[in-house]
C-alpha positions in Angstrom: -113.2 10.3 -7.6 -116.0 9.2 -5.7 -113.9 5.7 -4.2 -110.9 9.4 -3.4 -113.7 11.2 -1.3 -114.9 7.8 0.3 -110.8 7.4 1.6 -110.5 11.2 2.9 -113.4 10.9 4.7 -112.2 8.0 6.7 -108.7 9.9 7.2 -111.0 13.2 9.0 -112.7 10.4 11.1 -110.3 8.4 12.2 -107.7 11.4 13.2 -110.8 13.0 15.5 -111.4 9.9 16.9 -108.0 8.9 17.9 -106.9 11.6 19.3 -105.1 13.3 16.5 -106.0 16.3 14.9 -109.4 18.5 16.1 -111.3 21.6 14.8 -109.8 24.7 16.4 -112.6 26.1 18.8 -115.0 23.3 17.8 -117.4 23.8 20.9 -118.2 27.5 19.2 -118.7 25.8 15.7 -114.9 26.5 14.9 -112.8 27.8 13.0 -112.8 27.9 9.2 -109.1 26.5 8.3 -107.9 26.4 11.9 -106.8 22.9 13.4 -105.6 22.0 16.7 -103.4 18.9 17.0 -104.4 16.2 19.8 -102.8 14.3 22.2 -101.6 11.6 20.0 -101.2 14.4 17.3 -99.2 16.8 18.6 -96.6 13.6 19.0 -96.8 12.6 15.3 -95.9 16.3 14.6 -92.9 16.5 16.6 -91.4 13.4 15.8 -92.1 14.4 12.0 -89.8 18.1 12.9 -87.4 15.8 14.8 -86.7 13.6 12.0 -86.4 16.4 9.5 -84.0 18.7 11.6 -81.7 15.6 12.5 -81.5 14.8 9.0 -81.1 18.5 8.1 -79.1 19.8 11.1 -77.6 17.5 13.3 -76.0 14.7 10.0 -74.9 18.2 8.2 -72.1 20.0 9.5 -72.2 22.8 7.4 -76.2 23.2 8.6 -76.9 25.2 11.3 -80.8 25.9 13.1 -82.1 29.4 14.0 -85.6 30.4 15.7 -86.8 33.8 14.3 -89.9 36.0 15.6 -93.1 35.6 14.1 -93.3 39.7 13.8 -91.0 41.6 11.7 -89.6 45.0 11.0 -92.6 45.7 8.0 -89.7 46.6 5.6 -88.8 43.3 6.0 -92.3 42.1 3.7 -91.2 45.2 1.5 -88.3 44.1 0.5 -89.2 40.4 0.1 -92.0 41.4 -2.1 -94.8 40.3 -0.2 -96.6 43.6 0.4 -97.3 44.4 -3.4 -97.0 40.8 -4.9 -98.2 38.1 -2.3 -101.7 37.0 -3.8 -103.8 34.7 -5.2 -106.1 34.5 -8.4 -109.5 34.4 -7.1 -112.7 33.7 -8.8 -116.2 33.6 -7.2 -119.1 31.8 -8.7 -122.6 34.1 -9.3 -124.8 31.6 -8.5 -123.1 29.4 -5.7 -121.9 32.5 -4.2 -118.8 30.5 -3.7 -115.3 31.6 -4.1 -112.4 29.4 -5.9 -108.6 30.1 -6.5 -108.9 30.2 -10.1 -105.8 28.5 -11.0 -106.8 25.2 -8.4 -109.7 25.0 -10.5 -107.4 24.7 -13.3 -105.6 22.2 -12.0 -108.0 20.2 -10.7 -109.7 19.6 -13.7 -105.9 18.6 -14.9 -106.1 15.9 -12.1 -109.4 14.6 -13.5 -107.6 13.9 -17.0 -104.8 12.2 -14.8 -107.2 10.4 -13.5 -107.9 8.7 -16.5 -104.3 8.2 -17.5 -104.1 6.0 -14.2 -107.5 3.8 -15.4 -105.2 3.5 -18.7 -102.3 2.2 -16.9 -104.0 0.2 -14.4 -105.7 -2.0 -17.2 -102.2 -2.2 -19.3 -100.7 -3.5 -15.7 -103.3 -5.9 -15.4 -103.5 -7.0 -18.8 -99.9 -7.5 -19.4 -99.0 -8.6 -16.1 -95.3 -8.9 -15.4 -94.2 -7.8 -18.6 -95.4 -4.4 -18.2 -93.5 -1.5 -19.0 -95.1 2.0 -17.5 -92.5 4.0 -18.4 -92.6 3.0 -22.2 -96.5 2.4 -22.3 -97.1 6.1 -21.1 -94.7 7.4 -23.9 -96.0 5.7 -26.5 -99.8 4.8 -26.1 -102.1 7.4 -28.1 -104.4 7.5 -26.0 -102.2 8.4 -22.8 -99.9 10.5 -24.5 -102.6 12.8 -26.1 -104.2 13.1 -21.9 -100.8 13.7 -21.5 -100.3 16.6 -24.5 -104.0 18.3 -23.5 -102.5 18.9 -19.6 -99.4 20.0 -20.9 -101.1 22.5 -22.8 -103.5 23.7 -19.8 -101.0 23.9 -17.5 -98.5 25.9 -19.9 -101.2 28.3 -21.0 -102.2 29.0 -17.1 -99.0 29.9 -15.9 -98.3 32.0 -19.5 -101.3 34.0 -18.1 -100.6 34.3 -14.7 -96.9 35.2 -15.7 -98.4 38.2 -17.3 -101.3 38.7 -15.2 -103.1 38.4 -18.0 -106.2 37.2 -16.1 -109.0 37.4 -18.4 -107.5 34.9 -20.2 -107.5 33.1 -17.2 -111.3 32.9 -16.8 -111.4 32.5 -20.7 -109.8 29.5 -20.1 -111.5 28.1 -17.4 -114.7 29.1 -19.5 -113.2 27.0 -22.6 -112.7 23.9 -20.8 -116.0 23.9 -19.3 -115.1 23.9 -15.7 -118.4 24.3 -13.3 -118.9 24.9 -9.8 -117.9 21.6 -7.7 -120.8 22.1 -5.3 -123.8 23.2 -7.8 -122.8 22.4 -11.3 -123.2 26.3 -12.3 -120.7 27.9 -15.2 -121.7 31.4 -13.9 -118.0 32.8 -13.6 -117.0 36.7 -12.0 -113.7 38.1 -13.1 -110.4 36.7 -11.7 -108.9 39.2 -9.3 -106.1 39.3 -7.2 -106.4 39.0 -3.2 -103.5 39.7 -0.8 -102.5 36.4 1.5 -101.1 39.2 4.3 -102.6 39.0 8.0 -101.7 42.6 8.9 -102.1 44.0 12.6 -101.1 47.2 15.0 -97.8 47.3 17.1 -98.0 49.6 19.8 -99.3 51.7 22.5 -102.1 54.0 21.1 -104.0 53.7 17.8 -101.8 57.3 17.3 -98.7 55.8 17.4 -99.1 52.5 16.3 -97.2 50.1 13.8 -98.5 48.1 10.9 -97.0 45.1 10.8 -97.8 41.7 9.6 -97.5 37.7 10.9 -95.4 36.3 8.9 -96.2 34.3 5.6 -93.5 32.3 5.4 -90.1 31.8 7.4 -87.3 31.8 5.1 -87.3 36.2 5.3 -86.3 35.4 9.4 -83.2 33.4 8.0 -82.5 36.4 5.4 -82.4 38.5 8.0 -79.8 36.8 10.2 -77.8 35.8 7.4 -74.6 38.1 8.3 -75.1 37.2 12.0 -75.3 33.6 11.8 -72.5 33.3 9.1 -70.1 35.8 11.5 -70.9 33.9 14.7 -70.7 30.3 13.4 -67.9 30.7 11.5 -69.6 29.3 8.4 -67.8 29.3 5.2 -69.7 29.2 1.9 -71.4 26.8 1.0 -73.8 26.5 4.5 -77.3 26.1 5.7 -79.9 27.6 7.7 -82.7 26.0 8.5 -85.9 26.7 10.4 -89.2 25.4 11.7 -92.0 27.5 12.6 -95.4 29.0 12.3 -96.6 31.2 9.3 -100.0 32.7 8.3 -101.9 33.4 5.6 -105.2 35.0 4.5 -106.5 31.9 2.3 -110.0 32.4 1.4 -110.0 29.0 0.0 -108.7 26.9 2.7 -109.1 23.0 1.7 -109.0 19.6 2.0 -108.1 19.3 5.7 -105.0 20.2 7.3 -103.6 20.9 3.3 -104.1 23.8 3.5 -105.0 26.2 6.2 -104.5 29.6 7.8 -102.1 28.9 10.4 -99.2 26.6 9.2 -95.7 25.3 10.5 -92.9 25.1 7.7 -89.8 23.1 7.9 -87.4 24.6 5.3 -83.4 25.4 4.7 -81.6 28.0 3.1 -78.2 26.7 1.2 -75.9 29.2 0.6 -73.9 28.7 -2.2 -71.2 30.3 -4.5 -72.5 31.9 -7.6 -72.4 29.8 -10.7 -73.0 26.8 -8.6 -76.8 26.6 -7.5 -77.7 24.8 -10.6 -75.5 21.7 -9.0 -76.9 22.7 -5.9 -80.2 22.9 -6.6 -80.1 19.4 -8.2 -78.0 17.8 -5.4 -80.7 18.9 -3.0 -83.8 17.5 -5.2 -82.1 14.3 -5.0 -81.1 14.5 -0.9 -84.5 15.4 -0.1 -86.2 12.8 -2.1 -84.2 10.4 -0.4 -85.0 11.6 3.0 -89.0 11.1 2.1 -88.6 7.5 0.4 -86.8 6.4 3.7 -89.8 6.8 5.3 -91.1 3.7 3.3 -94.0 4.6 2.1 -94.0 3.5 -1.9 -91.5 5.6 -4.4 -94.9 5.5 -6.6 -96.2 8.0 -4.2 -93.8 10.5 -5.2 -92.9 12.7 -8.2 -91.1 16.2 -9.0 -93.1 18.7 -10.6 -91.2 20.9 -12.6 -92.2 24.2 -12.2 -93.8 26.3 -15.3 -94.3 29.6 -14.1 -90.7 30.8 -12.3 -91.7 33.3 -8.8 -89.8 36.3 -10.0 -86.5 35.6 -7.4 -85.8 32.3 -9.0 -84.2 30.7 -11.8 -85.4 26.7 -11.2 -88.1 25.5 -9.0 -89.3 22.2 -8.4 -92.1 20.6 -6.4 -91.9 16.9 -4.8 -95.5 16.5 -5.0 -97.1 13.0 -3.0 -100.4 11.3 -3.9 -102.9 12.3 -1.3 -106.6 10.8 -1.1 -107.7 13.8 -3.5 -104.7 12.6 -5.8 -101.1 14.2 -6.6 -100.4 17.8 -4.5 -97.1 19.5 -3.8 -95.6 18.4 -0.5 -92.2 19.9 -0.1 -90.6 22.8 -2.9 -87.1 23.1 -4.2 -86.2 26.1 -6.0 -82.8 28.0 -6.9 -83.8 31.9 -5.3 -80.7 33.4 -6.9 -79.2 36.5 -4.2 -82.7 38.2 -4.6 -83.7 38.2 -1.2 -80.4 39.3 0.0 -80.1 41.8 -2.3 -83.5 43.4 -1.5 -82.6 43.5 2.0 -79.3 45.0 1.1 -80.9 47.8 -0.7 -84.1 48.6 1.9 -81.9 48.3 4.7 -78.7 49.9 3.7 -76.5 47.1 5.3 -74.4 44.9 3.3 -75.0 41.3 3.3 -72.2 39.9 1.9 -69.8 36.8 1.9 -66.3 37.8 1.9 -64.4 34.6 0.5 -61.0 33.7 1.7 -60.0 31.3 -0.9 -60.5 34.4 -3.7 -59.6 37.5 -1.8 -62.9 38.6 -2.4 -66.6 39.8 -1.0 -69.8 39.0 -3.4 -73.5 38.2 -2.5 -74.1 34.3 -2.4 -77.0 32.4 -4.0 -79.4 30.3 -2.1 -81.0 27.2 -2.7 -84.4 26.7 -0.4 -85.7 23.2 0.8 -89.0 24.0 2.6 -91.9 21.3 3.2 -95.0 22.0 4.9 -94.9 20.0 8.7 -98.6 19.7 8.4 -99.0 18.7 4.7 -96.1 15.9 5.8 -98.2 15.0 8.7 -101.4 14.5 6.2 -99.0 12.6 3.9 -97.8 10.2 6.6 -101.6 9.9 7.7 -103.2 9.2 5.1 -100.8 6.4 3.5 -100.9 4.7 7.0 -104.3 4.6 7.6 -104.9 1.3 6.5 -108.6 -1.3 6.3 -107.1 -4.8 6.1 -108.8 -8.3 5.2 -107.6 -10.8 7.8 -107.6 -14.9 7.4 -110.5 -15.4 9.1 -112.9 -13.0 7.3 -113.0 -10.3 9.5 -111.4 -6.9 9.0 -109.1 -4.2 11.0 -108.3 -0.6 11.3 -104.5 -0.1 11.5 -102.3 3.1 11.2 -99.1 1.9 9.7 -97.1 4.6 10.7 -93.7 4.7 10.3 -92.5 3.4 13.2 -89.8 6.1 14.1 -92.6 8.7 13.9 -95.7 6.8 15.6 -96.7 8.8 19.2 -96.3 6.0 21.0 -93.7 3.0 20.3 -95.2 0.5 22.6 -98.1 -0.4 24.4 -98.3 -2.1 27.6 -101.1 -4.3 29.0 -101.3 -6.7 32.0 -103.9 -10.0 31.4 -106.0 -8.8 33.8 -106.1 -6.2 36.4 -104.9 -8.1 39.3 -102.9 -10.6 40.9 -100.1 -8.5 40.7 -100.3 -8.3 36.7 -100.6 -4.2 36.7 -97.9 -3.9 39.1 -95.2 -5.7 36.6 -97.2 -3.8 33.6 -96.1 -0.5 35.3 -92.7 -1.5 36.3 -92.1 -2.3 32.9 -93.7 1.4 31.9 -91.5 3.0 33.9 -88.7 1.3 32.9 -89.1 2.1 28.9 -90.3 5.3 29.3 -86.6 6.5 30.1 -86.1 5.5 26.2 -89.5 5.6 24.5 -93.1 7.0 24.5 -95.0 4.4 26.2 -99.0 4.2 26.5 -100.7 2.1 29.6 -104.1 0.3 28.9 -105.7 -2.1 30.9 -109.2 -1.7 30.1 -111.3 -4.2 27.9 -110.2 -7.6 26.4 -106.7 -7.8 25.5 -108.0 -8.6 22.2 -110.1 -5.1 21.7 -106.7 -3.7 23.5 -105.0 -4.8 20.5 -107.0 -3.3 17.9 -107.3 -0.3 19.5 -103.4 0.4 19.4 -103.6 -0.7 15.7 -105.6 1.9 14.6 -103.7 4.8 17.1 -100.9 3.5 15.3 -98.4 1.8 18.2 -95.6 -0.7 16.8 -95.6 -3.1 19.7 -98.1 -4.1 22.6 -96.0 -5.9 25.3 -98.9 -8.1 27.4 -97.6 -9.3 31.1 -100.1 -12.7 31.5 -99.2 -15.0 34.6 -96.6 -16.4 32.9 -94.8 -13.6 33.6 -94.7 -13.2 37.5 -92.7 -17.2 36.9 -90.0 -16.6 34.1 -89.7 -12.9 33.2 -90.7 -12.8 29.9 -93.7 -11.1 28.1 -95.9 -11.5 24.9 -94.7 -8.6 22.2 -97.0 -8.1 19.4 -96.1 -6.1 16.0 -98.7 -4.1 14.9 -98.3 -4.9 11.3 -97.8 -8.3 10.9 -99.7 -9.6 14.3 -96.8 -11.8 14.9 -97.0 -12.1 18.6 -93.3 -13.9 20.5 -92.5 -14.5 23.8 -89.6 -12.3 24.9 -87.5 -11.9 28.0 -88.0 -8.2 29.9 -84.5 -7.5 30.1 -84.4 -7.7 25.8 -87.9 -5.2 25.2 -85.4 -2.3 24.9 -83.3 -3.7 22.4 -86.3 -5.3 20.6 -87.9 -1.8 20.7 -84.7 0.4 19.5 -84.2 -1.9 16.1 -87.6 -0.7 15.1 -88.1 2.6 15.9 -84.4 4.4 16.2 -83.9 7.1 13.8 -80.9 6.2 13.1 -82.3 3.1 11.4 -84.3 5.3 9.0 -82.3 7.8 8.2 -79.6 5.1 7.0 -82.1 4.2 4.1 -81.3 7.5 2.3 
C-alpha cells in the first residue's frame, strides 16, 4: 500500500511539473476537486477524445455524434430519475470529523484483501517460474480462494443493502469488518444517509420568475432527448449510435484520488439503439469492442478486467465495468450496461411525445432498447498517465524519468533541437518545425545540453527528438532519437515525415483491435 501511495505521488508531481494537469484556482488555495489541464495537458486530453470518437464515430457507419447543452428542460432530470434517486451513501466519522462514501469504504477494504491475493500470486509466479498457471492457481489454492469467497460475500451483502436501502445494515457492516477512519484510526461511525449529487441553480430574469434547473450529471439524457430528431434526420435505421463527449457535474463530497474523481468531469459515451430481444447480444458485442479499443493502446491486458455488476441501477438488466489497475489498485474506468427503453419511456410519459422507432422490415412502431458505452475522459487520461510514467535503470547505473505514452496520444510527436544555437543550426531546426507542423504537434527547444534536452522530452512524454548538428548543413540528414528505446539513427529530412507517421498515425492503433 505504502510502495501504491509512494507511485501516486510521483504521478501528482510529475503532471504539475510538466505542464500537465494544475489545481483549479491554485493561487487562492484552490479548488477542492477542481483541475485545470495544462499546456501539454489539455493535448493529451484531446488526442485521448479524438481517438475514442474516430473509433466510435468516424469507423462506424451506423454511429453518429451530437453536442447537447449543458442545461436542460428540469423535467428532463425528472424523468431520468435523478431528482429523487441521484445519491450517494454517506457516512461521517465523529471523531475525524471526516466524511466517507460508505460503500468506498467497503470496497476499499475489499482492495486490501486483493491485495493479498496478488502477494499470493506473485510468490506462486516466482516460485514456479514458467510453469505457472494463474488462472488454475487462483481457482484452486485455499488460501486465495477463501480471500476470494470473503470479498464475494462483502461485496454481495453491500449491494443486497444498498438495493433495499437498507442502510443500517450498511454501517453494521462496515462496523463488523472493523473498518476505521484512513486518516486517524477512529471506529466512531454516524449513520449512513443519503446525499443528492445535483448542482442545482436559477434560470432567469428576477428571483420572481426564475427557473430551477440543474448542470447536468451525466450526458447520455442530452442523446435521449434528441433521439427522434437525430434518427428522422440521419436516416438511421435500427440498430444505430449516438455518441457524445462533454462536461457533467456533480456534488461529490468525497472527491478523491486526483483527477478520479472530481466535480467537474468530461464523459465520452454512446448510446446503441437496438431491437428488443437483442441487447443481451448487444451488450456483449460491445464489452468485447470496447475492450479491444483499450488493449490497443498497449498498455498490458493484465491491467484490465470486467467487473460484473452486483447491484443492477433500476433502468438496467446487465451492467458491467472495465475496471484498470490504477496506483491505488483496480477502479472502474469505462461502464457497459443494457438500459432496457427506460429512459425513452420516461421521457415519453413526462413529455407527452412519442419516441418511437417505426420499423420497416415489420410494418411496425415499438420503443427500442439501448446499450450505453460511456468512459470517463479524465479517468482515461489518469489511466494512460499513470501506466506511462515510468523510472528506468539504464546500463550505466544511472536512472531516467520517461512518460511512455502511447505514441498516437502524446502532446507532442517530435522534438526538434539544433547542436547549438548558431552557425545556422536554429535556422534548419525551424525549417524543419515548420515543415512537420503541417502534419504533427511539434515542440522547439534549444536550451541546455542536448543531452538534458533529451531527458527532458522523455519525461513530457515526446516519441522522437530530431537534432540538426553540423552535419546537417553538408548532407541533409538529421539524428532521430526514440524516446523509449534511446536508439538514436541518422536519417535524411525529406524521410522524418514518413518516419514520424509509422509511429504515431491512428490508423496504426486502431488496427490492433
Amino acid at each position: 500500500m505504502a510502495k501504491q501511495e509512494d507511485q501516486f505521488k510521483k504521478v501528482l508531481s510529475h503532471a504539475k511539473e510538466y505542464g500537465y494537469v494544475f489545481q483549479s484556482s491554485e493561487i487562492y488555495d484552490g479548488l477542492s476537486a477542481v483541475y485545470d489541464y495544462a499546456q501539454n495537458g489539455v493535448e493529451l486530453k484531446k488526442n485521448i477524445r479524438d481517438y475514442w470518437w474516430k473509433a466510435m464515430v468516424q469507423m462506424h457507419e451506423n454511429i453518429v455524434g451530437i453536442d447537447a447543452s449543458i442545461l436542460m428542460h428540469p423535467t428532463t432530470w425528472k424523468a431520468s430519475g435523478h431528482v429523487d434517486a441521484f445519491n450517494d451513501p454517506l457516512i461521517d466519522n465523529k471523531d475525524s470529523k471526516k466524511r466517507y462514501r460508505a460503500d468506498v469504504l467497503i470496497e476499499d477494504y475489499c482492495a486490501k484483501i486483493e491485495g493479498k491475493i496478488d502477494k499470493e500470486v506473485a510468490k506462486a509466479a516466482k516460485r514456479f517460474g514458467d510453469a505457472f498457471n494463474k488462472e488454475e492457481f487462483v481457482t484452486t489454492n485455499g488460501r486465495v480462494v477463501g480471500y476470494q469467497e470473503k470479498i464475494n460475500t462483502i461485496l454481495s451483502r453491500m449491494a443486497t443493502s444498498l438495493e433495499n436501502e437498507d442502510l443500517a445494515d450498511v454501517k453494521l457492516l462496515i462496523e463488523e469488518l472493523g473498518i476505521a477512519d484512513p486518516l486517524t484510526g477512529s471506529k466512531n461511525w454516524t449513520e449512513v444517509k443519503q446525499f443528492n449529487l445535483m448542482f442545482g441553480t436559477q434560470i432567469g430574469a428576477s428571483a420572481e420568475s426564475s427557473t430551477q434547473v440543474y448542470l447536468r450529471p451525466e450526458t447520455a439524457q442530452g442523446i435521449f432527448v434528441n433521439f427522434l430528431n437525430v434518427q428522422k434526420t440521419g436516416r438511421m435505421k435500427i440498430p444505430f449510435g449516438i455518441a457524445q463527449t462533454g462536461k457533467a457535474f456533480r456534488n461529490e463530497i468525497v472527491a478523491r484520488q486526483f483527477i478520479f474523481r472530481m466535480r467537474e468531469f468530461e464523459q465520452m459515451e454512446m448510446q446503441f439503439f437496438v431491437k428488443p430481444g437483442t441487447q443481451k447480444e448487444w451488450y456483449e458485442n460491445w464489452k468485447e469492442s470496447r475492450l479491444k479499443w483499450h488493449l490497443s493502446l498497449g498498455m498490458g491486458a493484465d491491467n484490465y478486467r470486467f467487473h460484473n455488476h452486483e447491484k443492477l441501477a433500476h433502468y438496467a438488466d446487465a451492467a458491467s465495468d472495465i475496471e484498470f489497475k490504477f496506483p491505488f489498485g483496480f477502479k472502474e474506468l469505462e461502464g457497459i450496461h443494457s438500459r432496457t427503453d427506460f429512459d425513452l419511456k420516461a421521457h415519453e410519459e413526462h413529455s407527452g411525445k412519442k419516441l418511437q422507432y417505426f420499423d420497416h422490415e415489420e410494418n411496425k412502431s415499438y420503443t427500442p432498447f439501448v446499450v450505453e458505452t460511456s468512459i470517463g475522459l479524465d479517468r482515461m487520461f489518469l489511466a494512460v498517465f499513470s501506466k506511462s510514467l515510468q523510472e528506468e535503470t539504464l546500463e550505466n547505473g544511472t536512472t531516467r524519468t520517461v512518460l511512455k505514452l502511447p505514441a498516437v496520444l502524446a502532446p507532442f510527436k517530435a522534438a526538434v533541437l539544433p547542436l547549438v544555437k548558431k552557425d545556422g543550426l536554429p535556422e534548419v531546426a525551424r525549417k524543419i518545425l515548420n515543415d512537420l507542423k503541417w502534419d504533427f504537434n511539434v515542440f522547439y527547444d534549444e536550451k541546455d545540453a542536448v543531452g538534458k534536452r533529451y531527458r527532458r522530452q522523455d519525461a513530457a512524454g515526446t516519441p522522437f527528438c530530431i537534432t540538426v548538428d553540423h552535419q546537417t548543413l553538408g548532407d541533409k540528414t538529421v539524428t532521430i532519437r526514440h524516446r523509449d528505446s534511446m536508439e538514436q539513427k541518422r536519417v535524411a529530412i525529406t524521410d522524418l515525415k514518413s518516419i514520424i507517421k509509422a509511429e504515431v498515425d491512428v490508423k496504426t492503433w486502431l488496427q490492433k483491435m
